[in-house]
N, C-alpha and C positions, 0 to 999 in steps of 0.2 A: 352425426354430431349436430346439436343444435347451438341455438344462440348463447346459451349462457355457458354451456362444457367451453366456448369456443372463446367467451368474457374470460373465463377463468384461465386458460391457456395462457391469452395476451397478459394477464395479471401476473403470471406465473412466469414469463419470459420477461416482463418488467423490471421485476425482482432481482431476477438474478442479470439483470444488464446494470445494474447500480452496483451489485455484488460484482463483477467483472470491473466497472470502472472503481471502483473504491483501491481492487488486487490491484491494479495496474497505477495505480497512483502509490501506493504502500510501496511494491517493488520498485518502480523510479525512485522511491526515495530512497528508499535502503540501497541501492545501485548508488547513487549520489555521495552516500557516507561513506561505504566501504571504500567507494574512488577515493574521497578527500582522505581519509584515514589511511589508504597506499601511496597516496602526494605527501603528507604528513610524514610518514616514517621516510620513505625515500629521501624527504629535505633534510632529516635528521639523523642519516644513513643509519639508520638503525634498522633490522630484518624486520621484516613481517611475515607471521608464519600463518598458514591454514587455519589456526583455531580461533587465533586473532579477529582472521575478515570474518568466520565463522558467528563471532560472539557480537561484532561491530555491524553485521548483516541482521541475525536477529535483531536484536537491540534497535536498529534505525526501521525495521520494518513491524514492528510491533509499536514502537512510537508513532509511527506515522499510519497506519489502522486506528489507534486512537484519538490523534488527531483528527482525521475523515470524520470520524464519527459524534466526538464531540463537534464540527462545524456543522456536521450533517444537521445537527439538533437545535444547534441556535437558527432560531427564526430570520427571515431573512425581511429588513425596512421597503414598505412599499414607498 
């Protein structure tokens, strides 16, 4: 393996360590909502059923991938 196969590797592990901290940031968040949204029904004794956290899990972790990524883009003030 020479110099550059070996540029591109670290390049290639780069990537996908931003792709890894972006998941882990989207999942805590989606984690966060699903919980407040089972504190929520609970204070309003009302049931929560499996399709519910199902649809309030999507929904917060696909908002917050777009989040990431819209901040990802704005430039940041030196």
């Amino acid at each position: 393996m020479n110099r550059r196969e070996g540029d591109e590797h670290m390049r290639i592990l780069y990537e996908l360590s931003w792709l890894w901290e972006m998941l882990g940031i989207a999942l805590a968040a989606a984690a966060v909502c699903v919980t407040c949204a089972a504190l929520i029904c609970k204070a309003t004794k009302r049931r929560l059923n499996k399709k519910m956290l199902a649809v309030v899990g999507a929904a917060a972790f696909a908002g917050a991938i777009l989040a990431v990524l819209l901040i990802a883009r704005t430039p940041m003030p030196l």
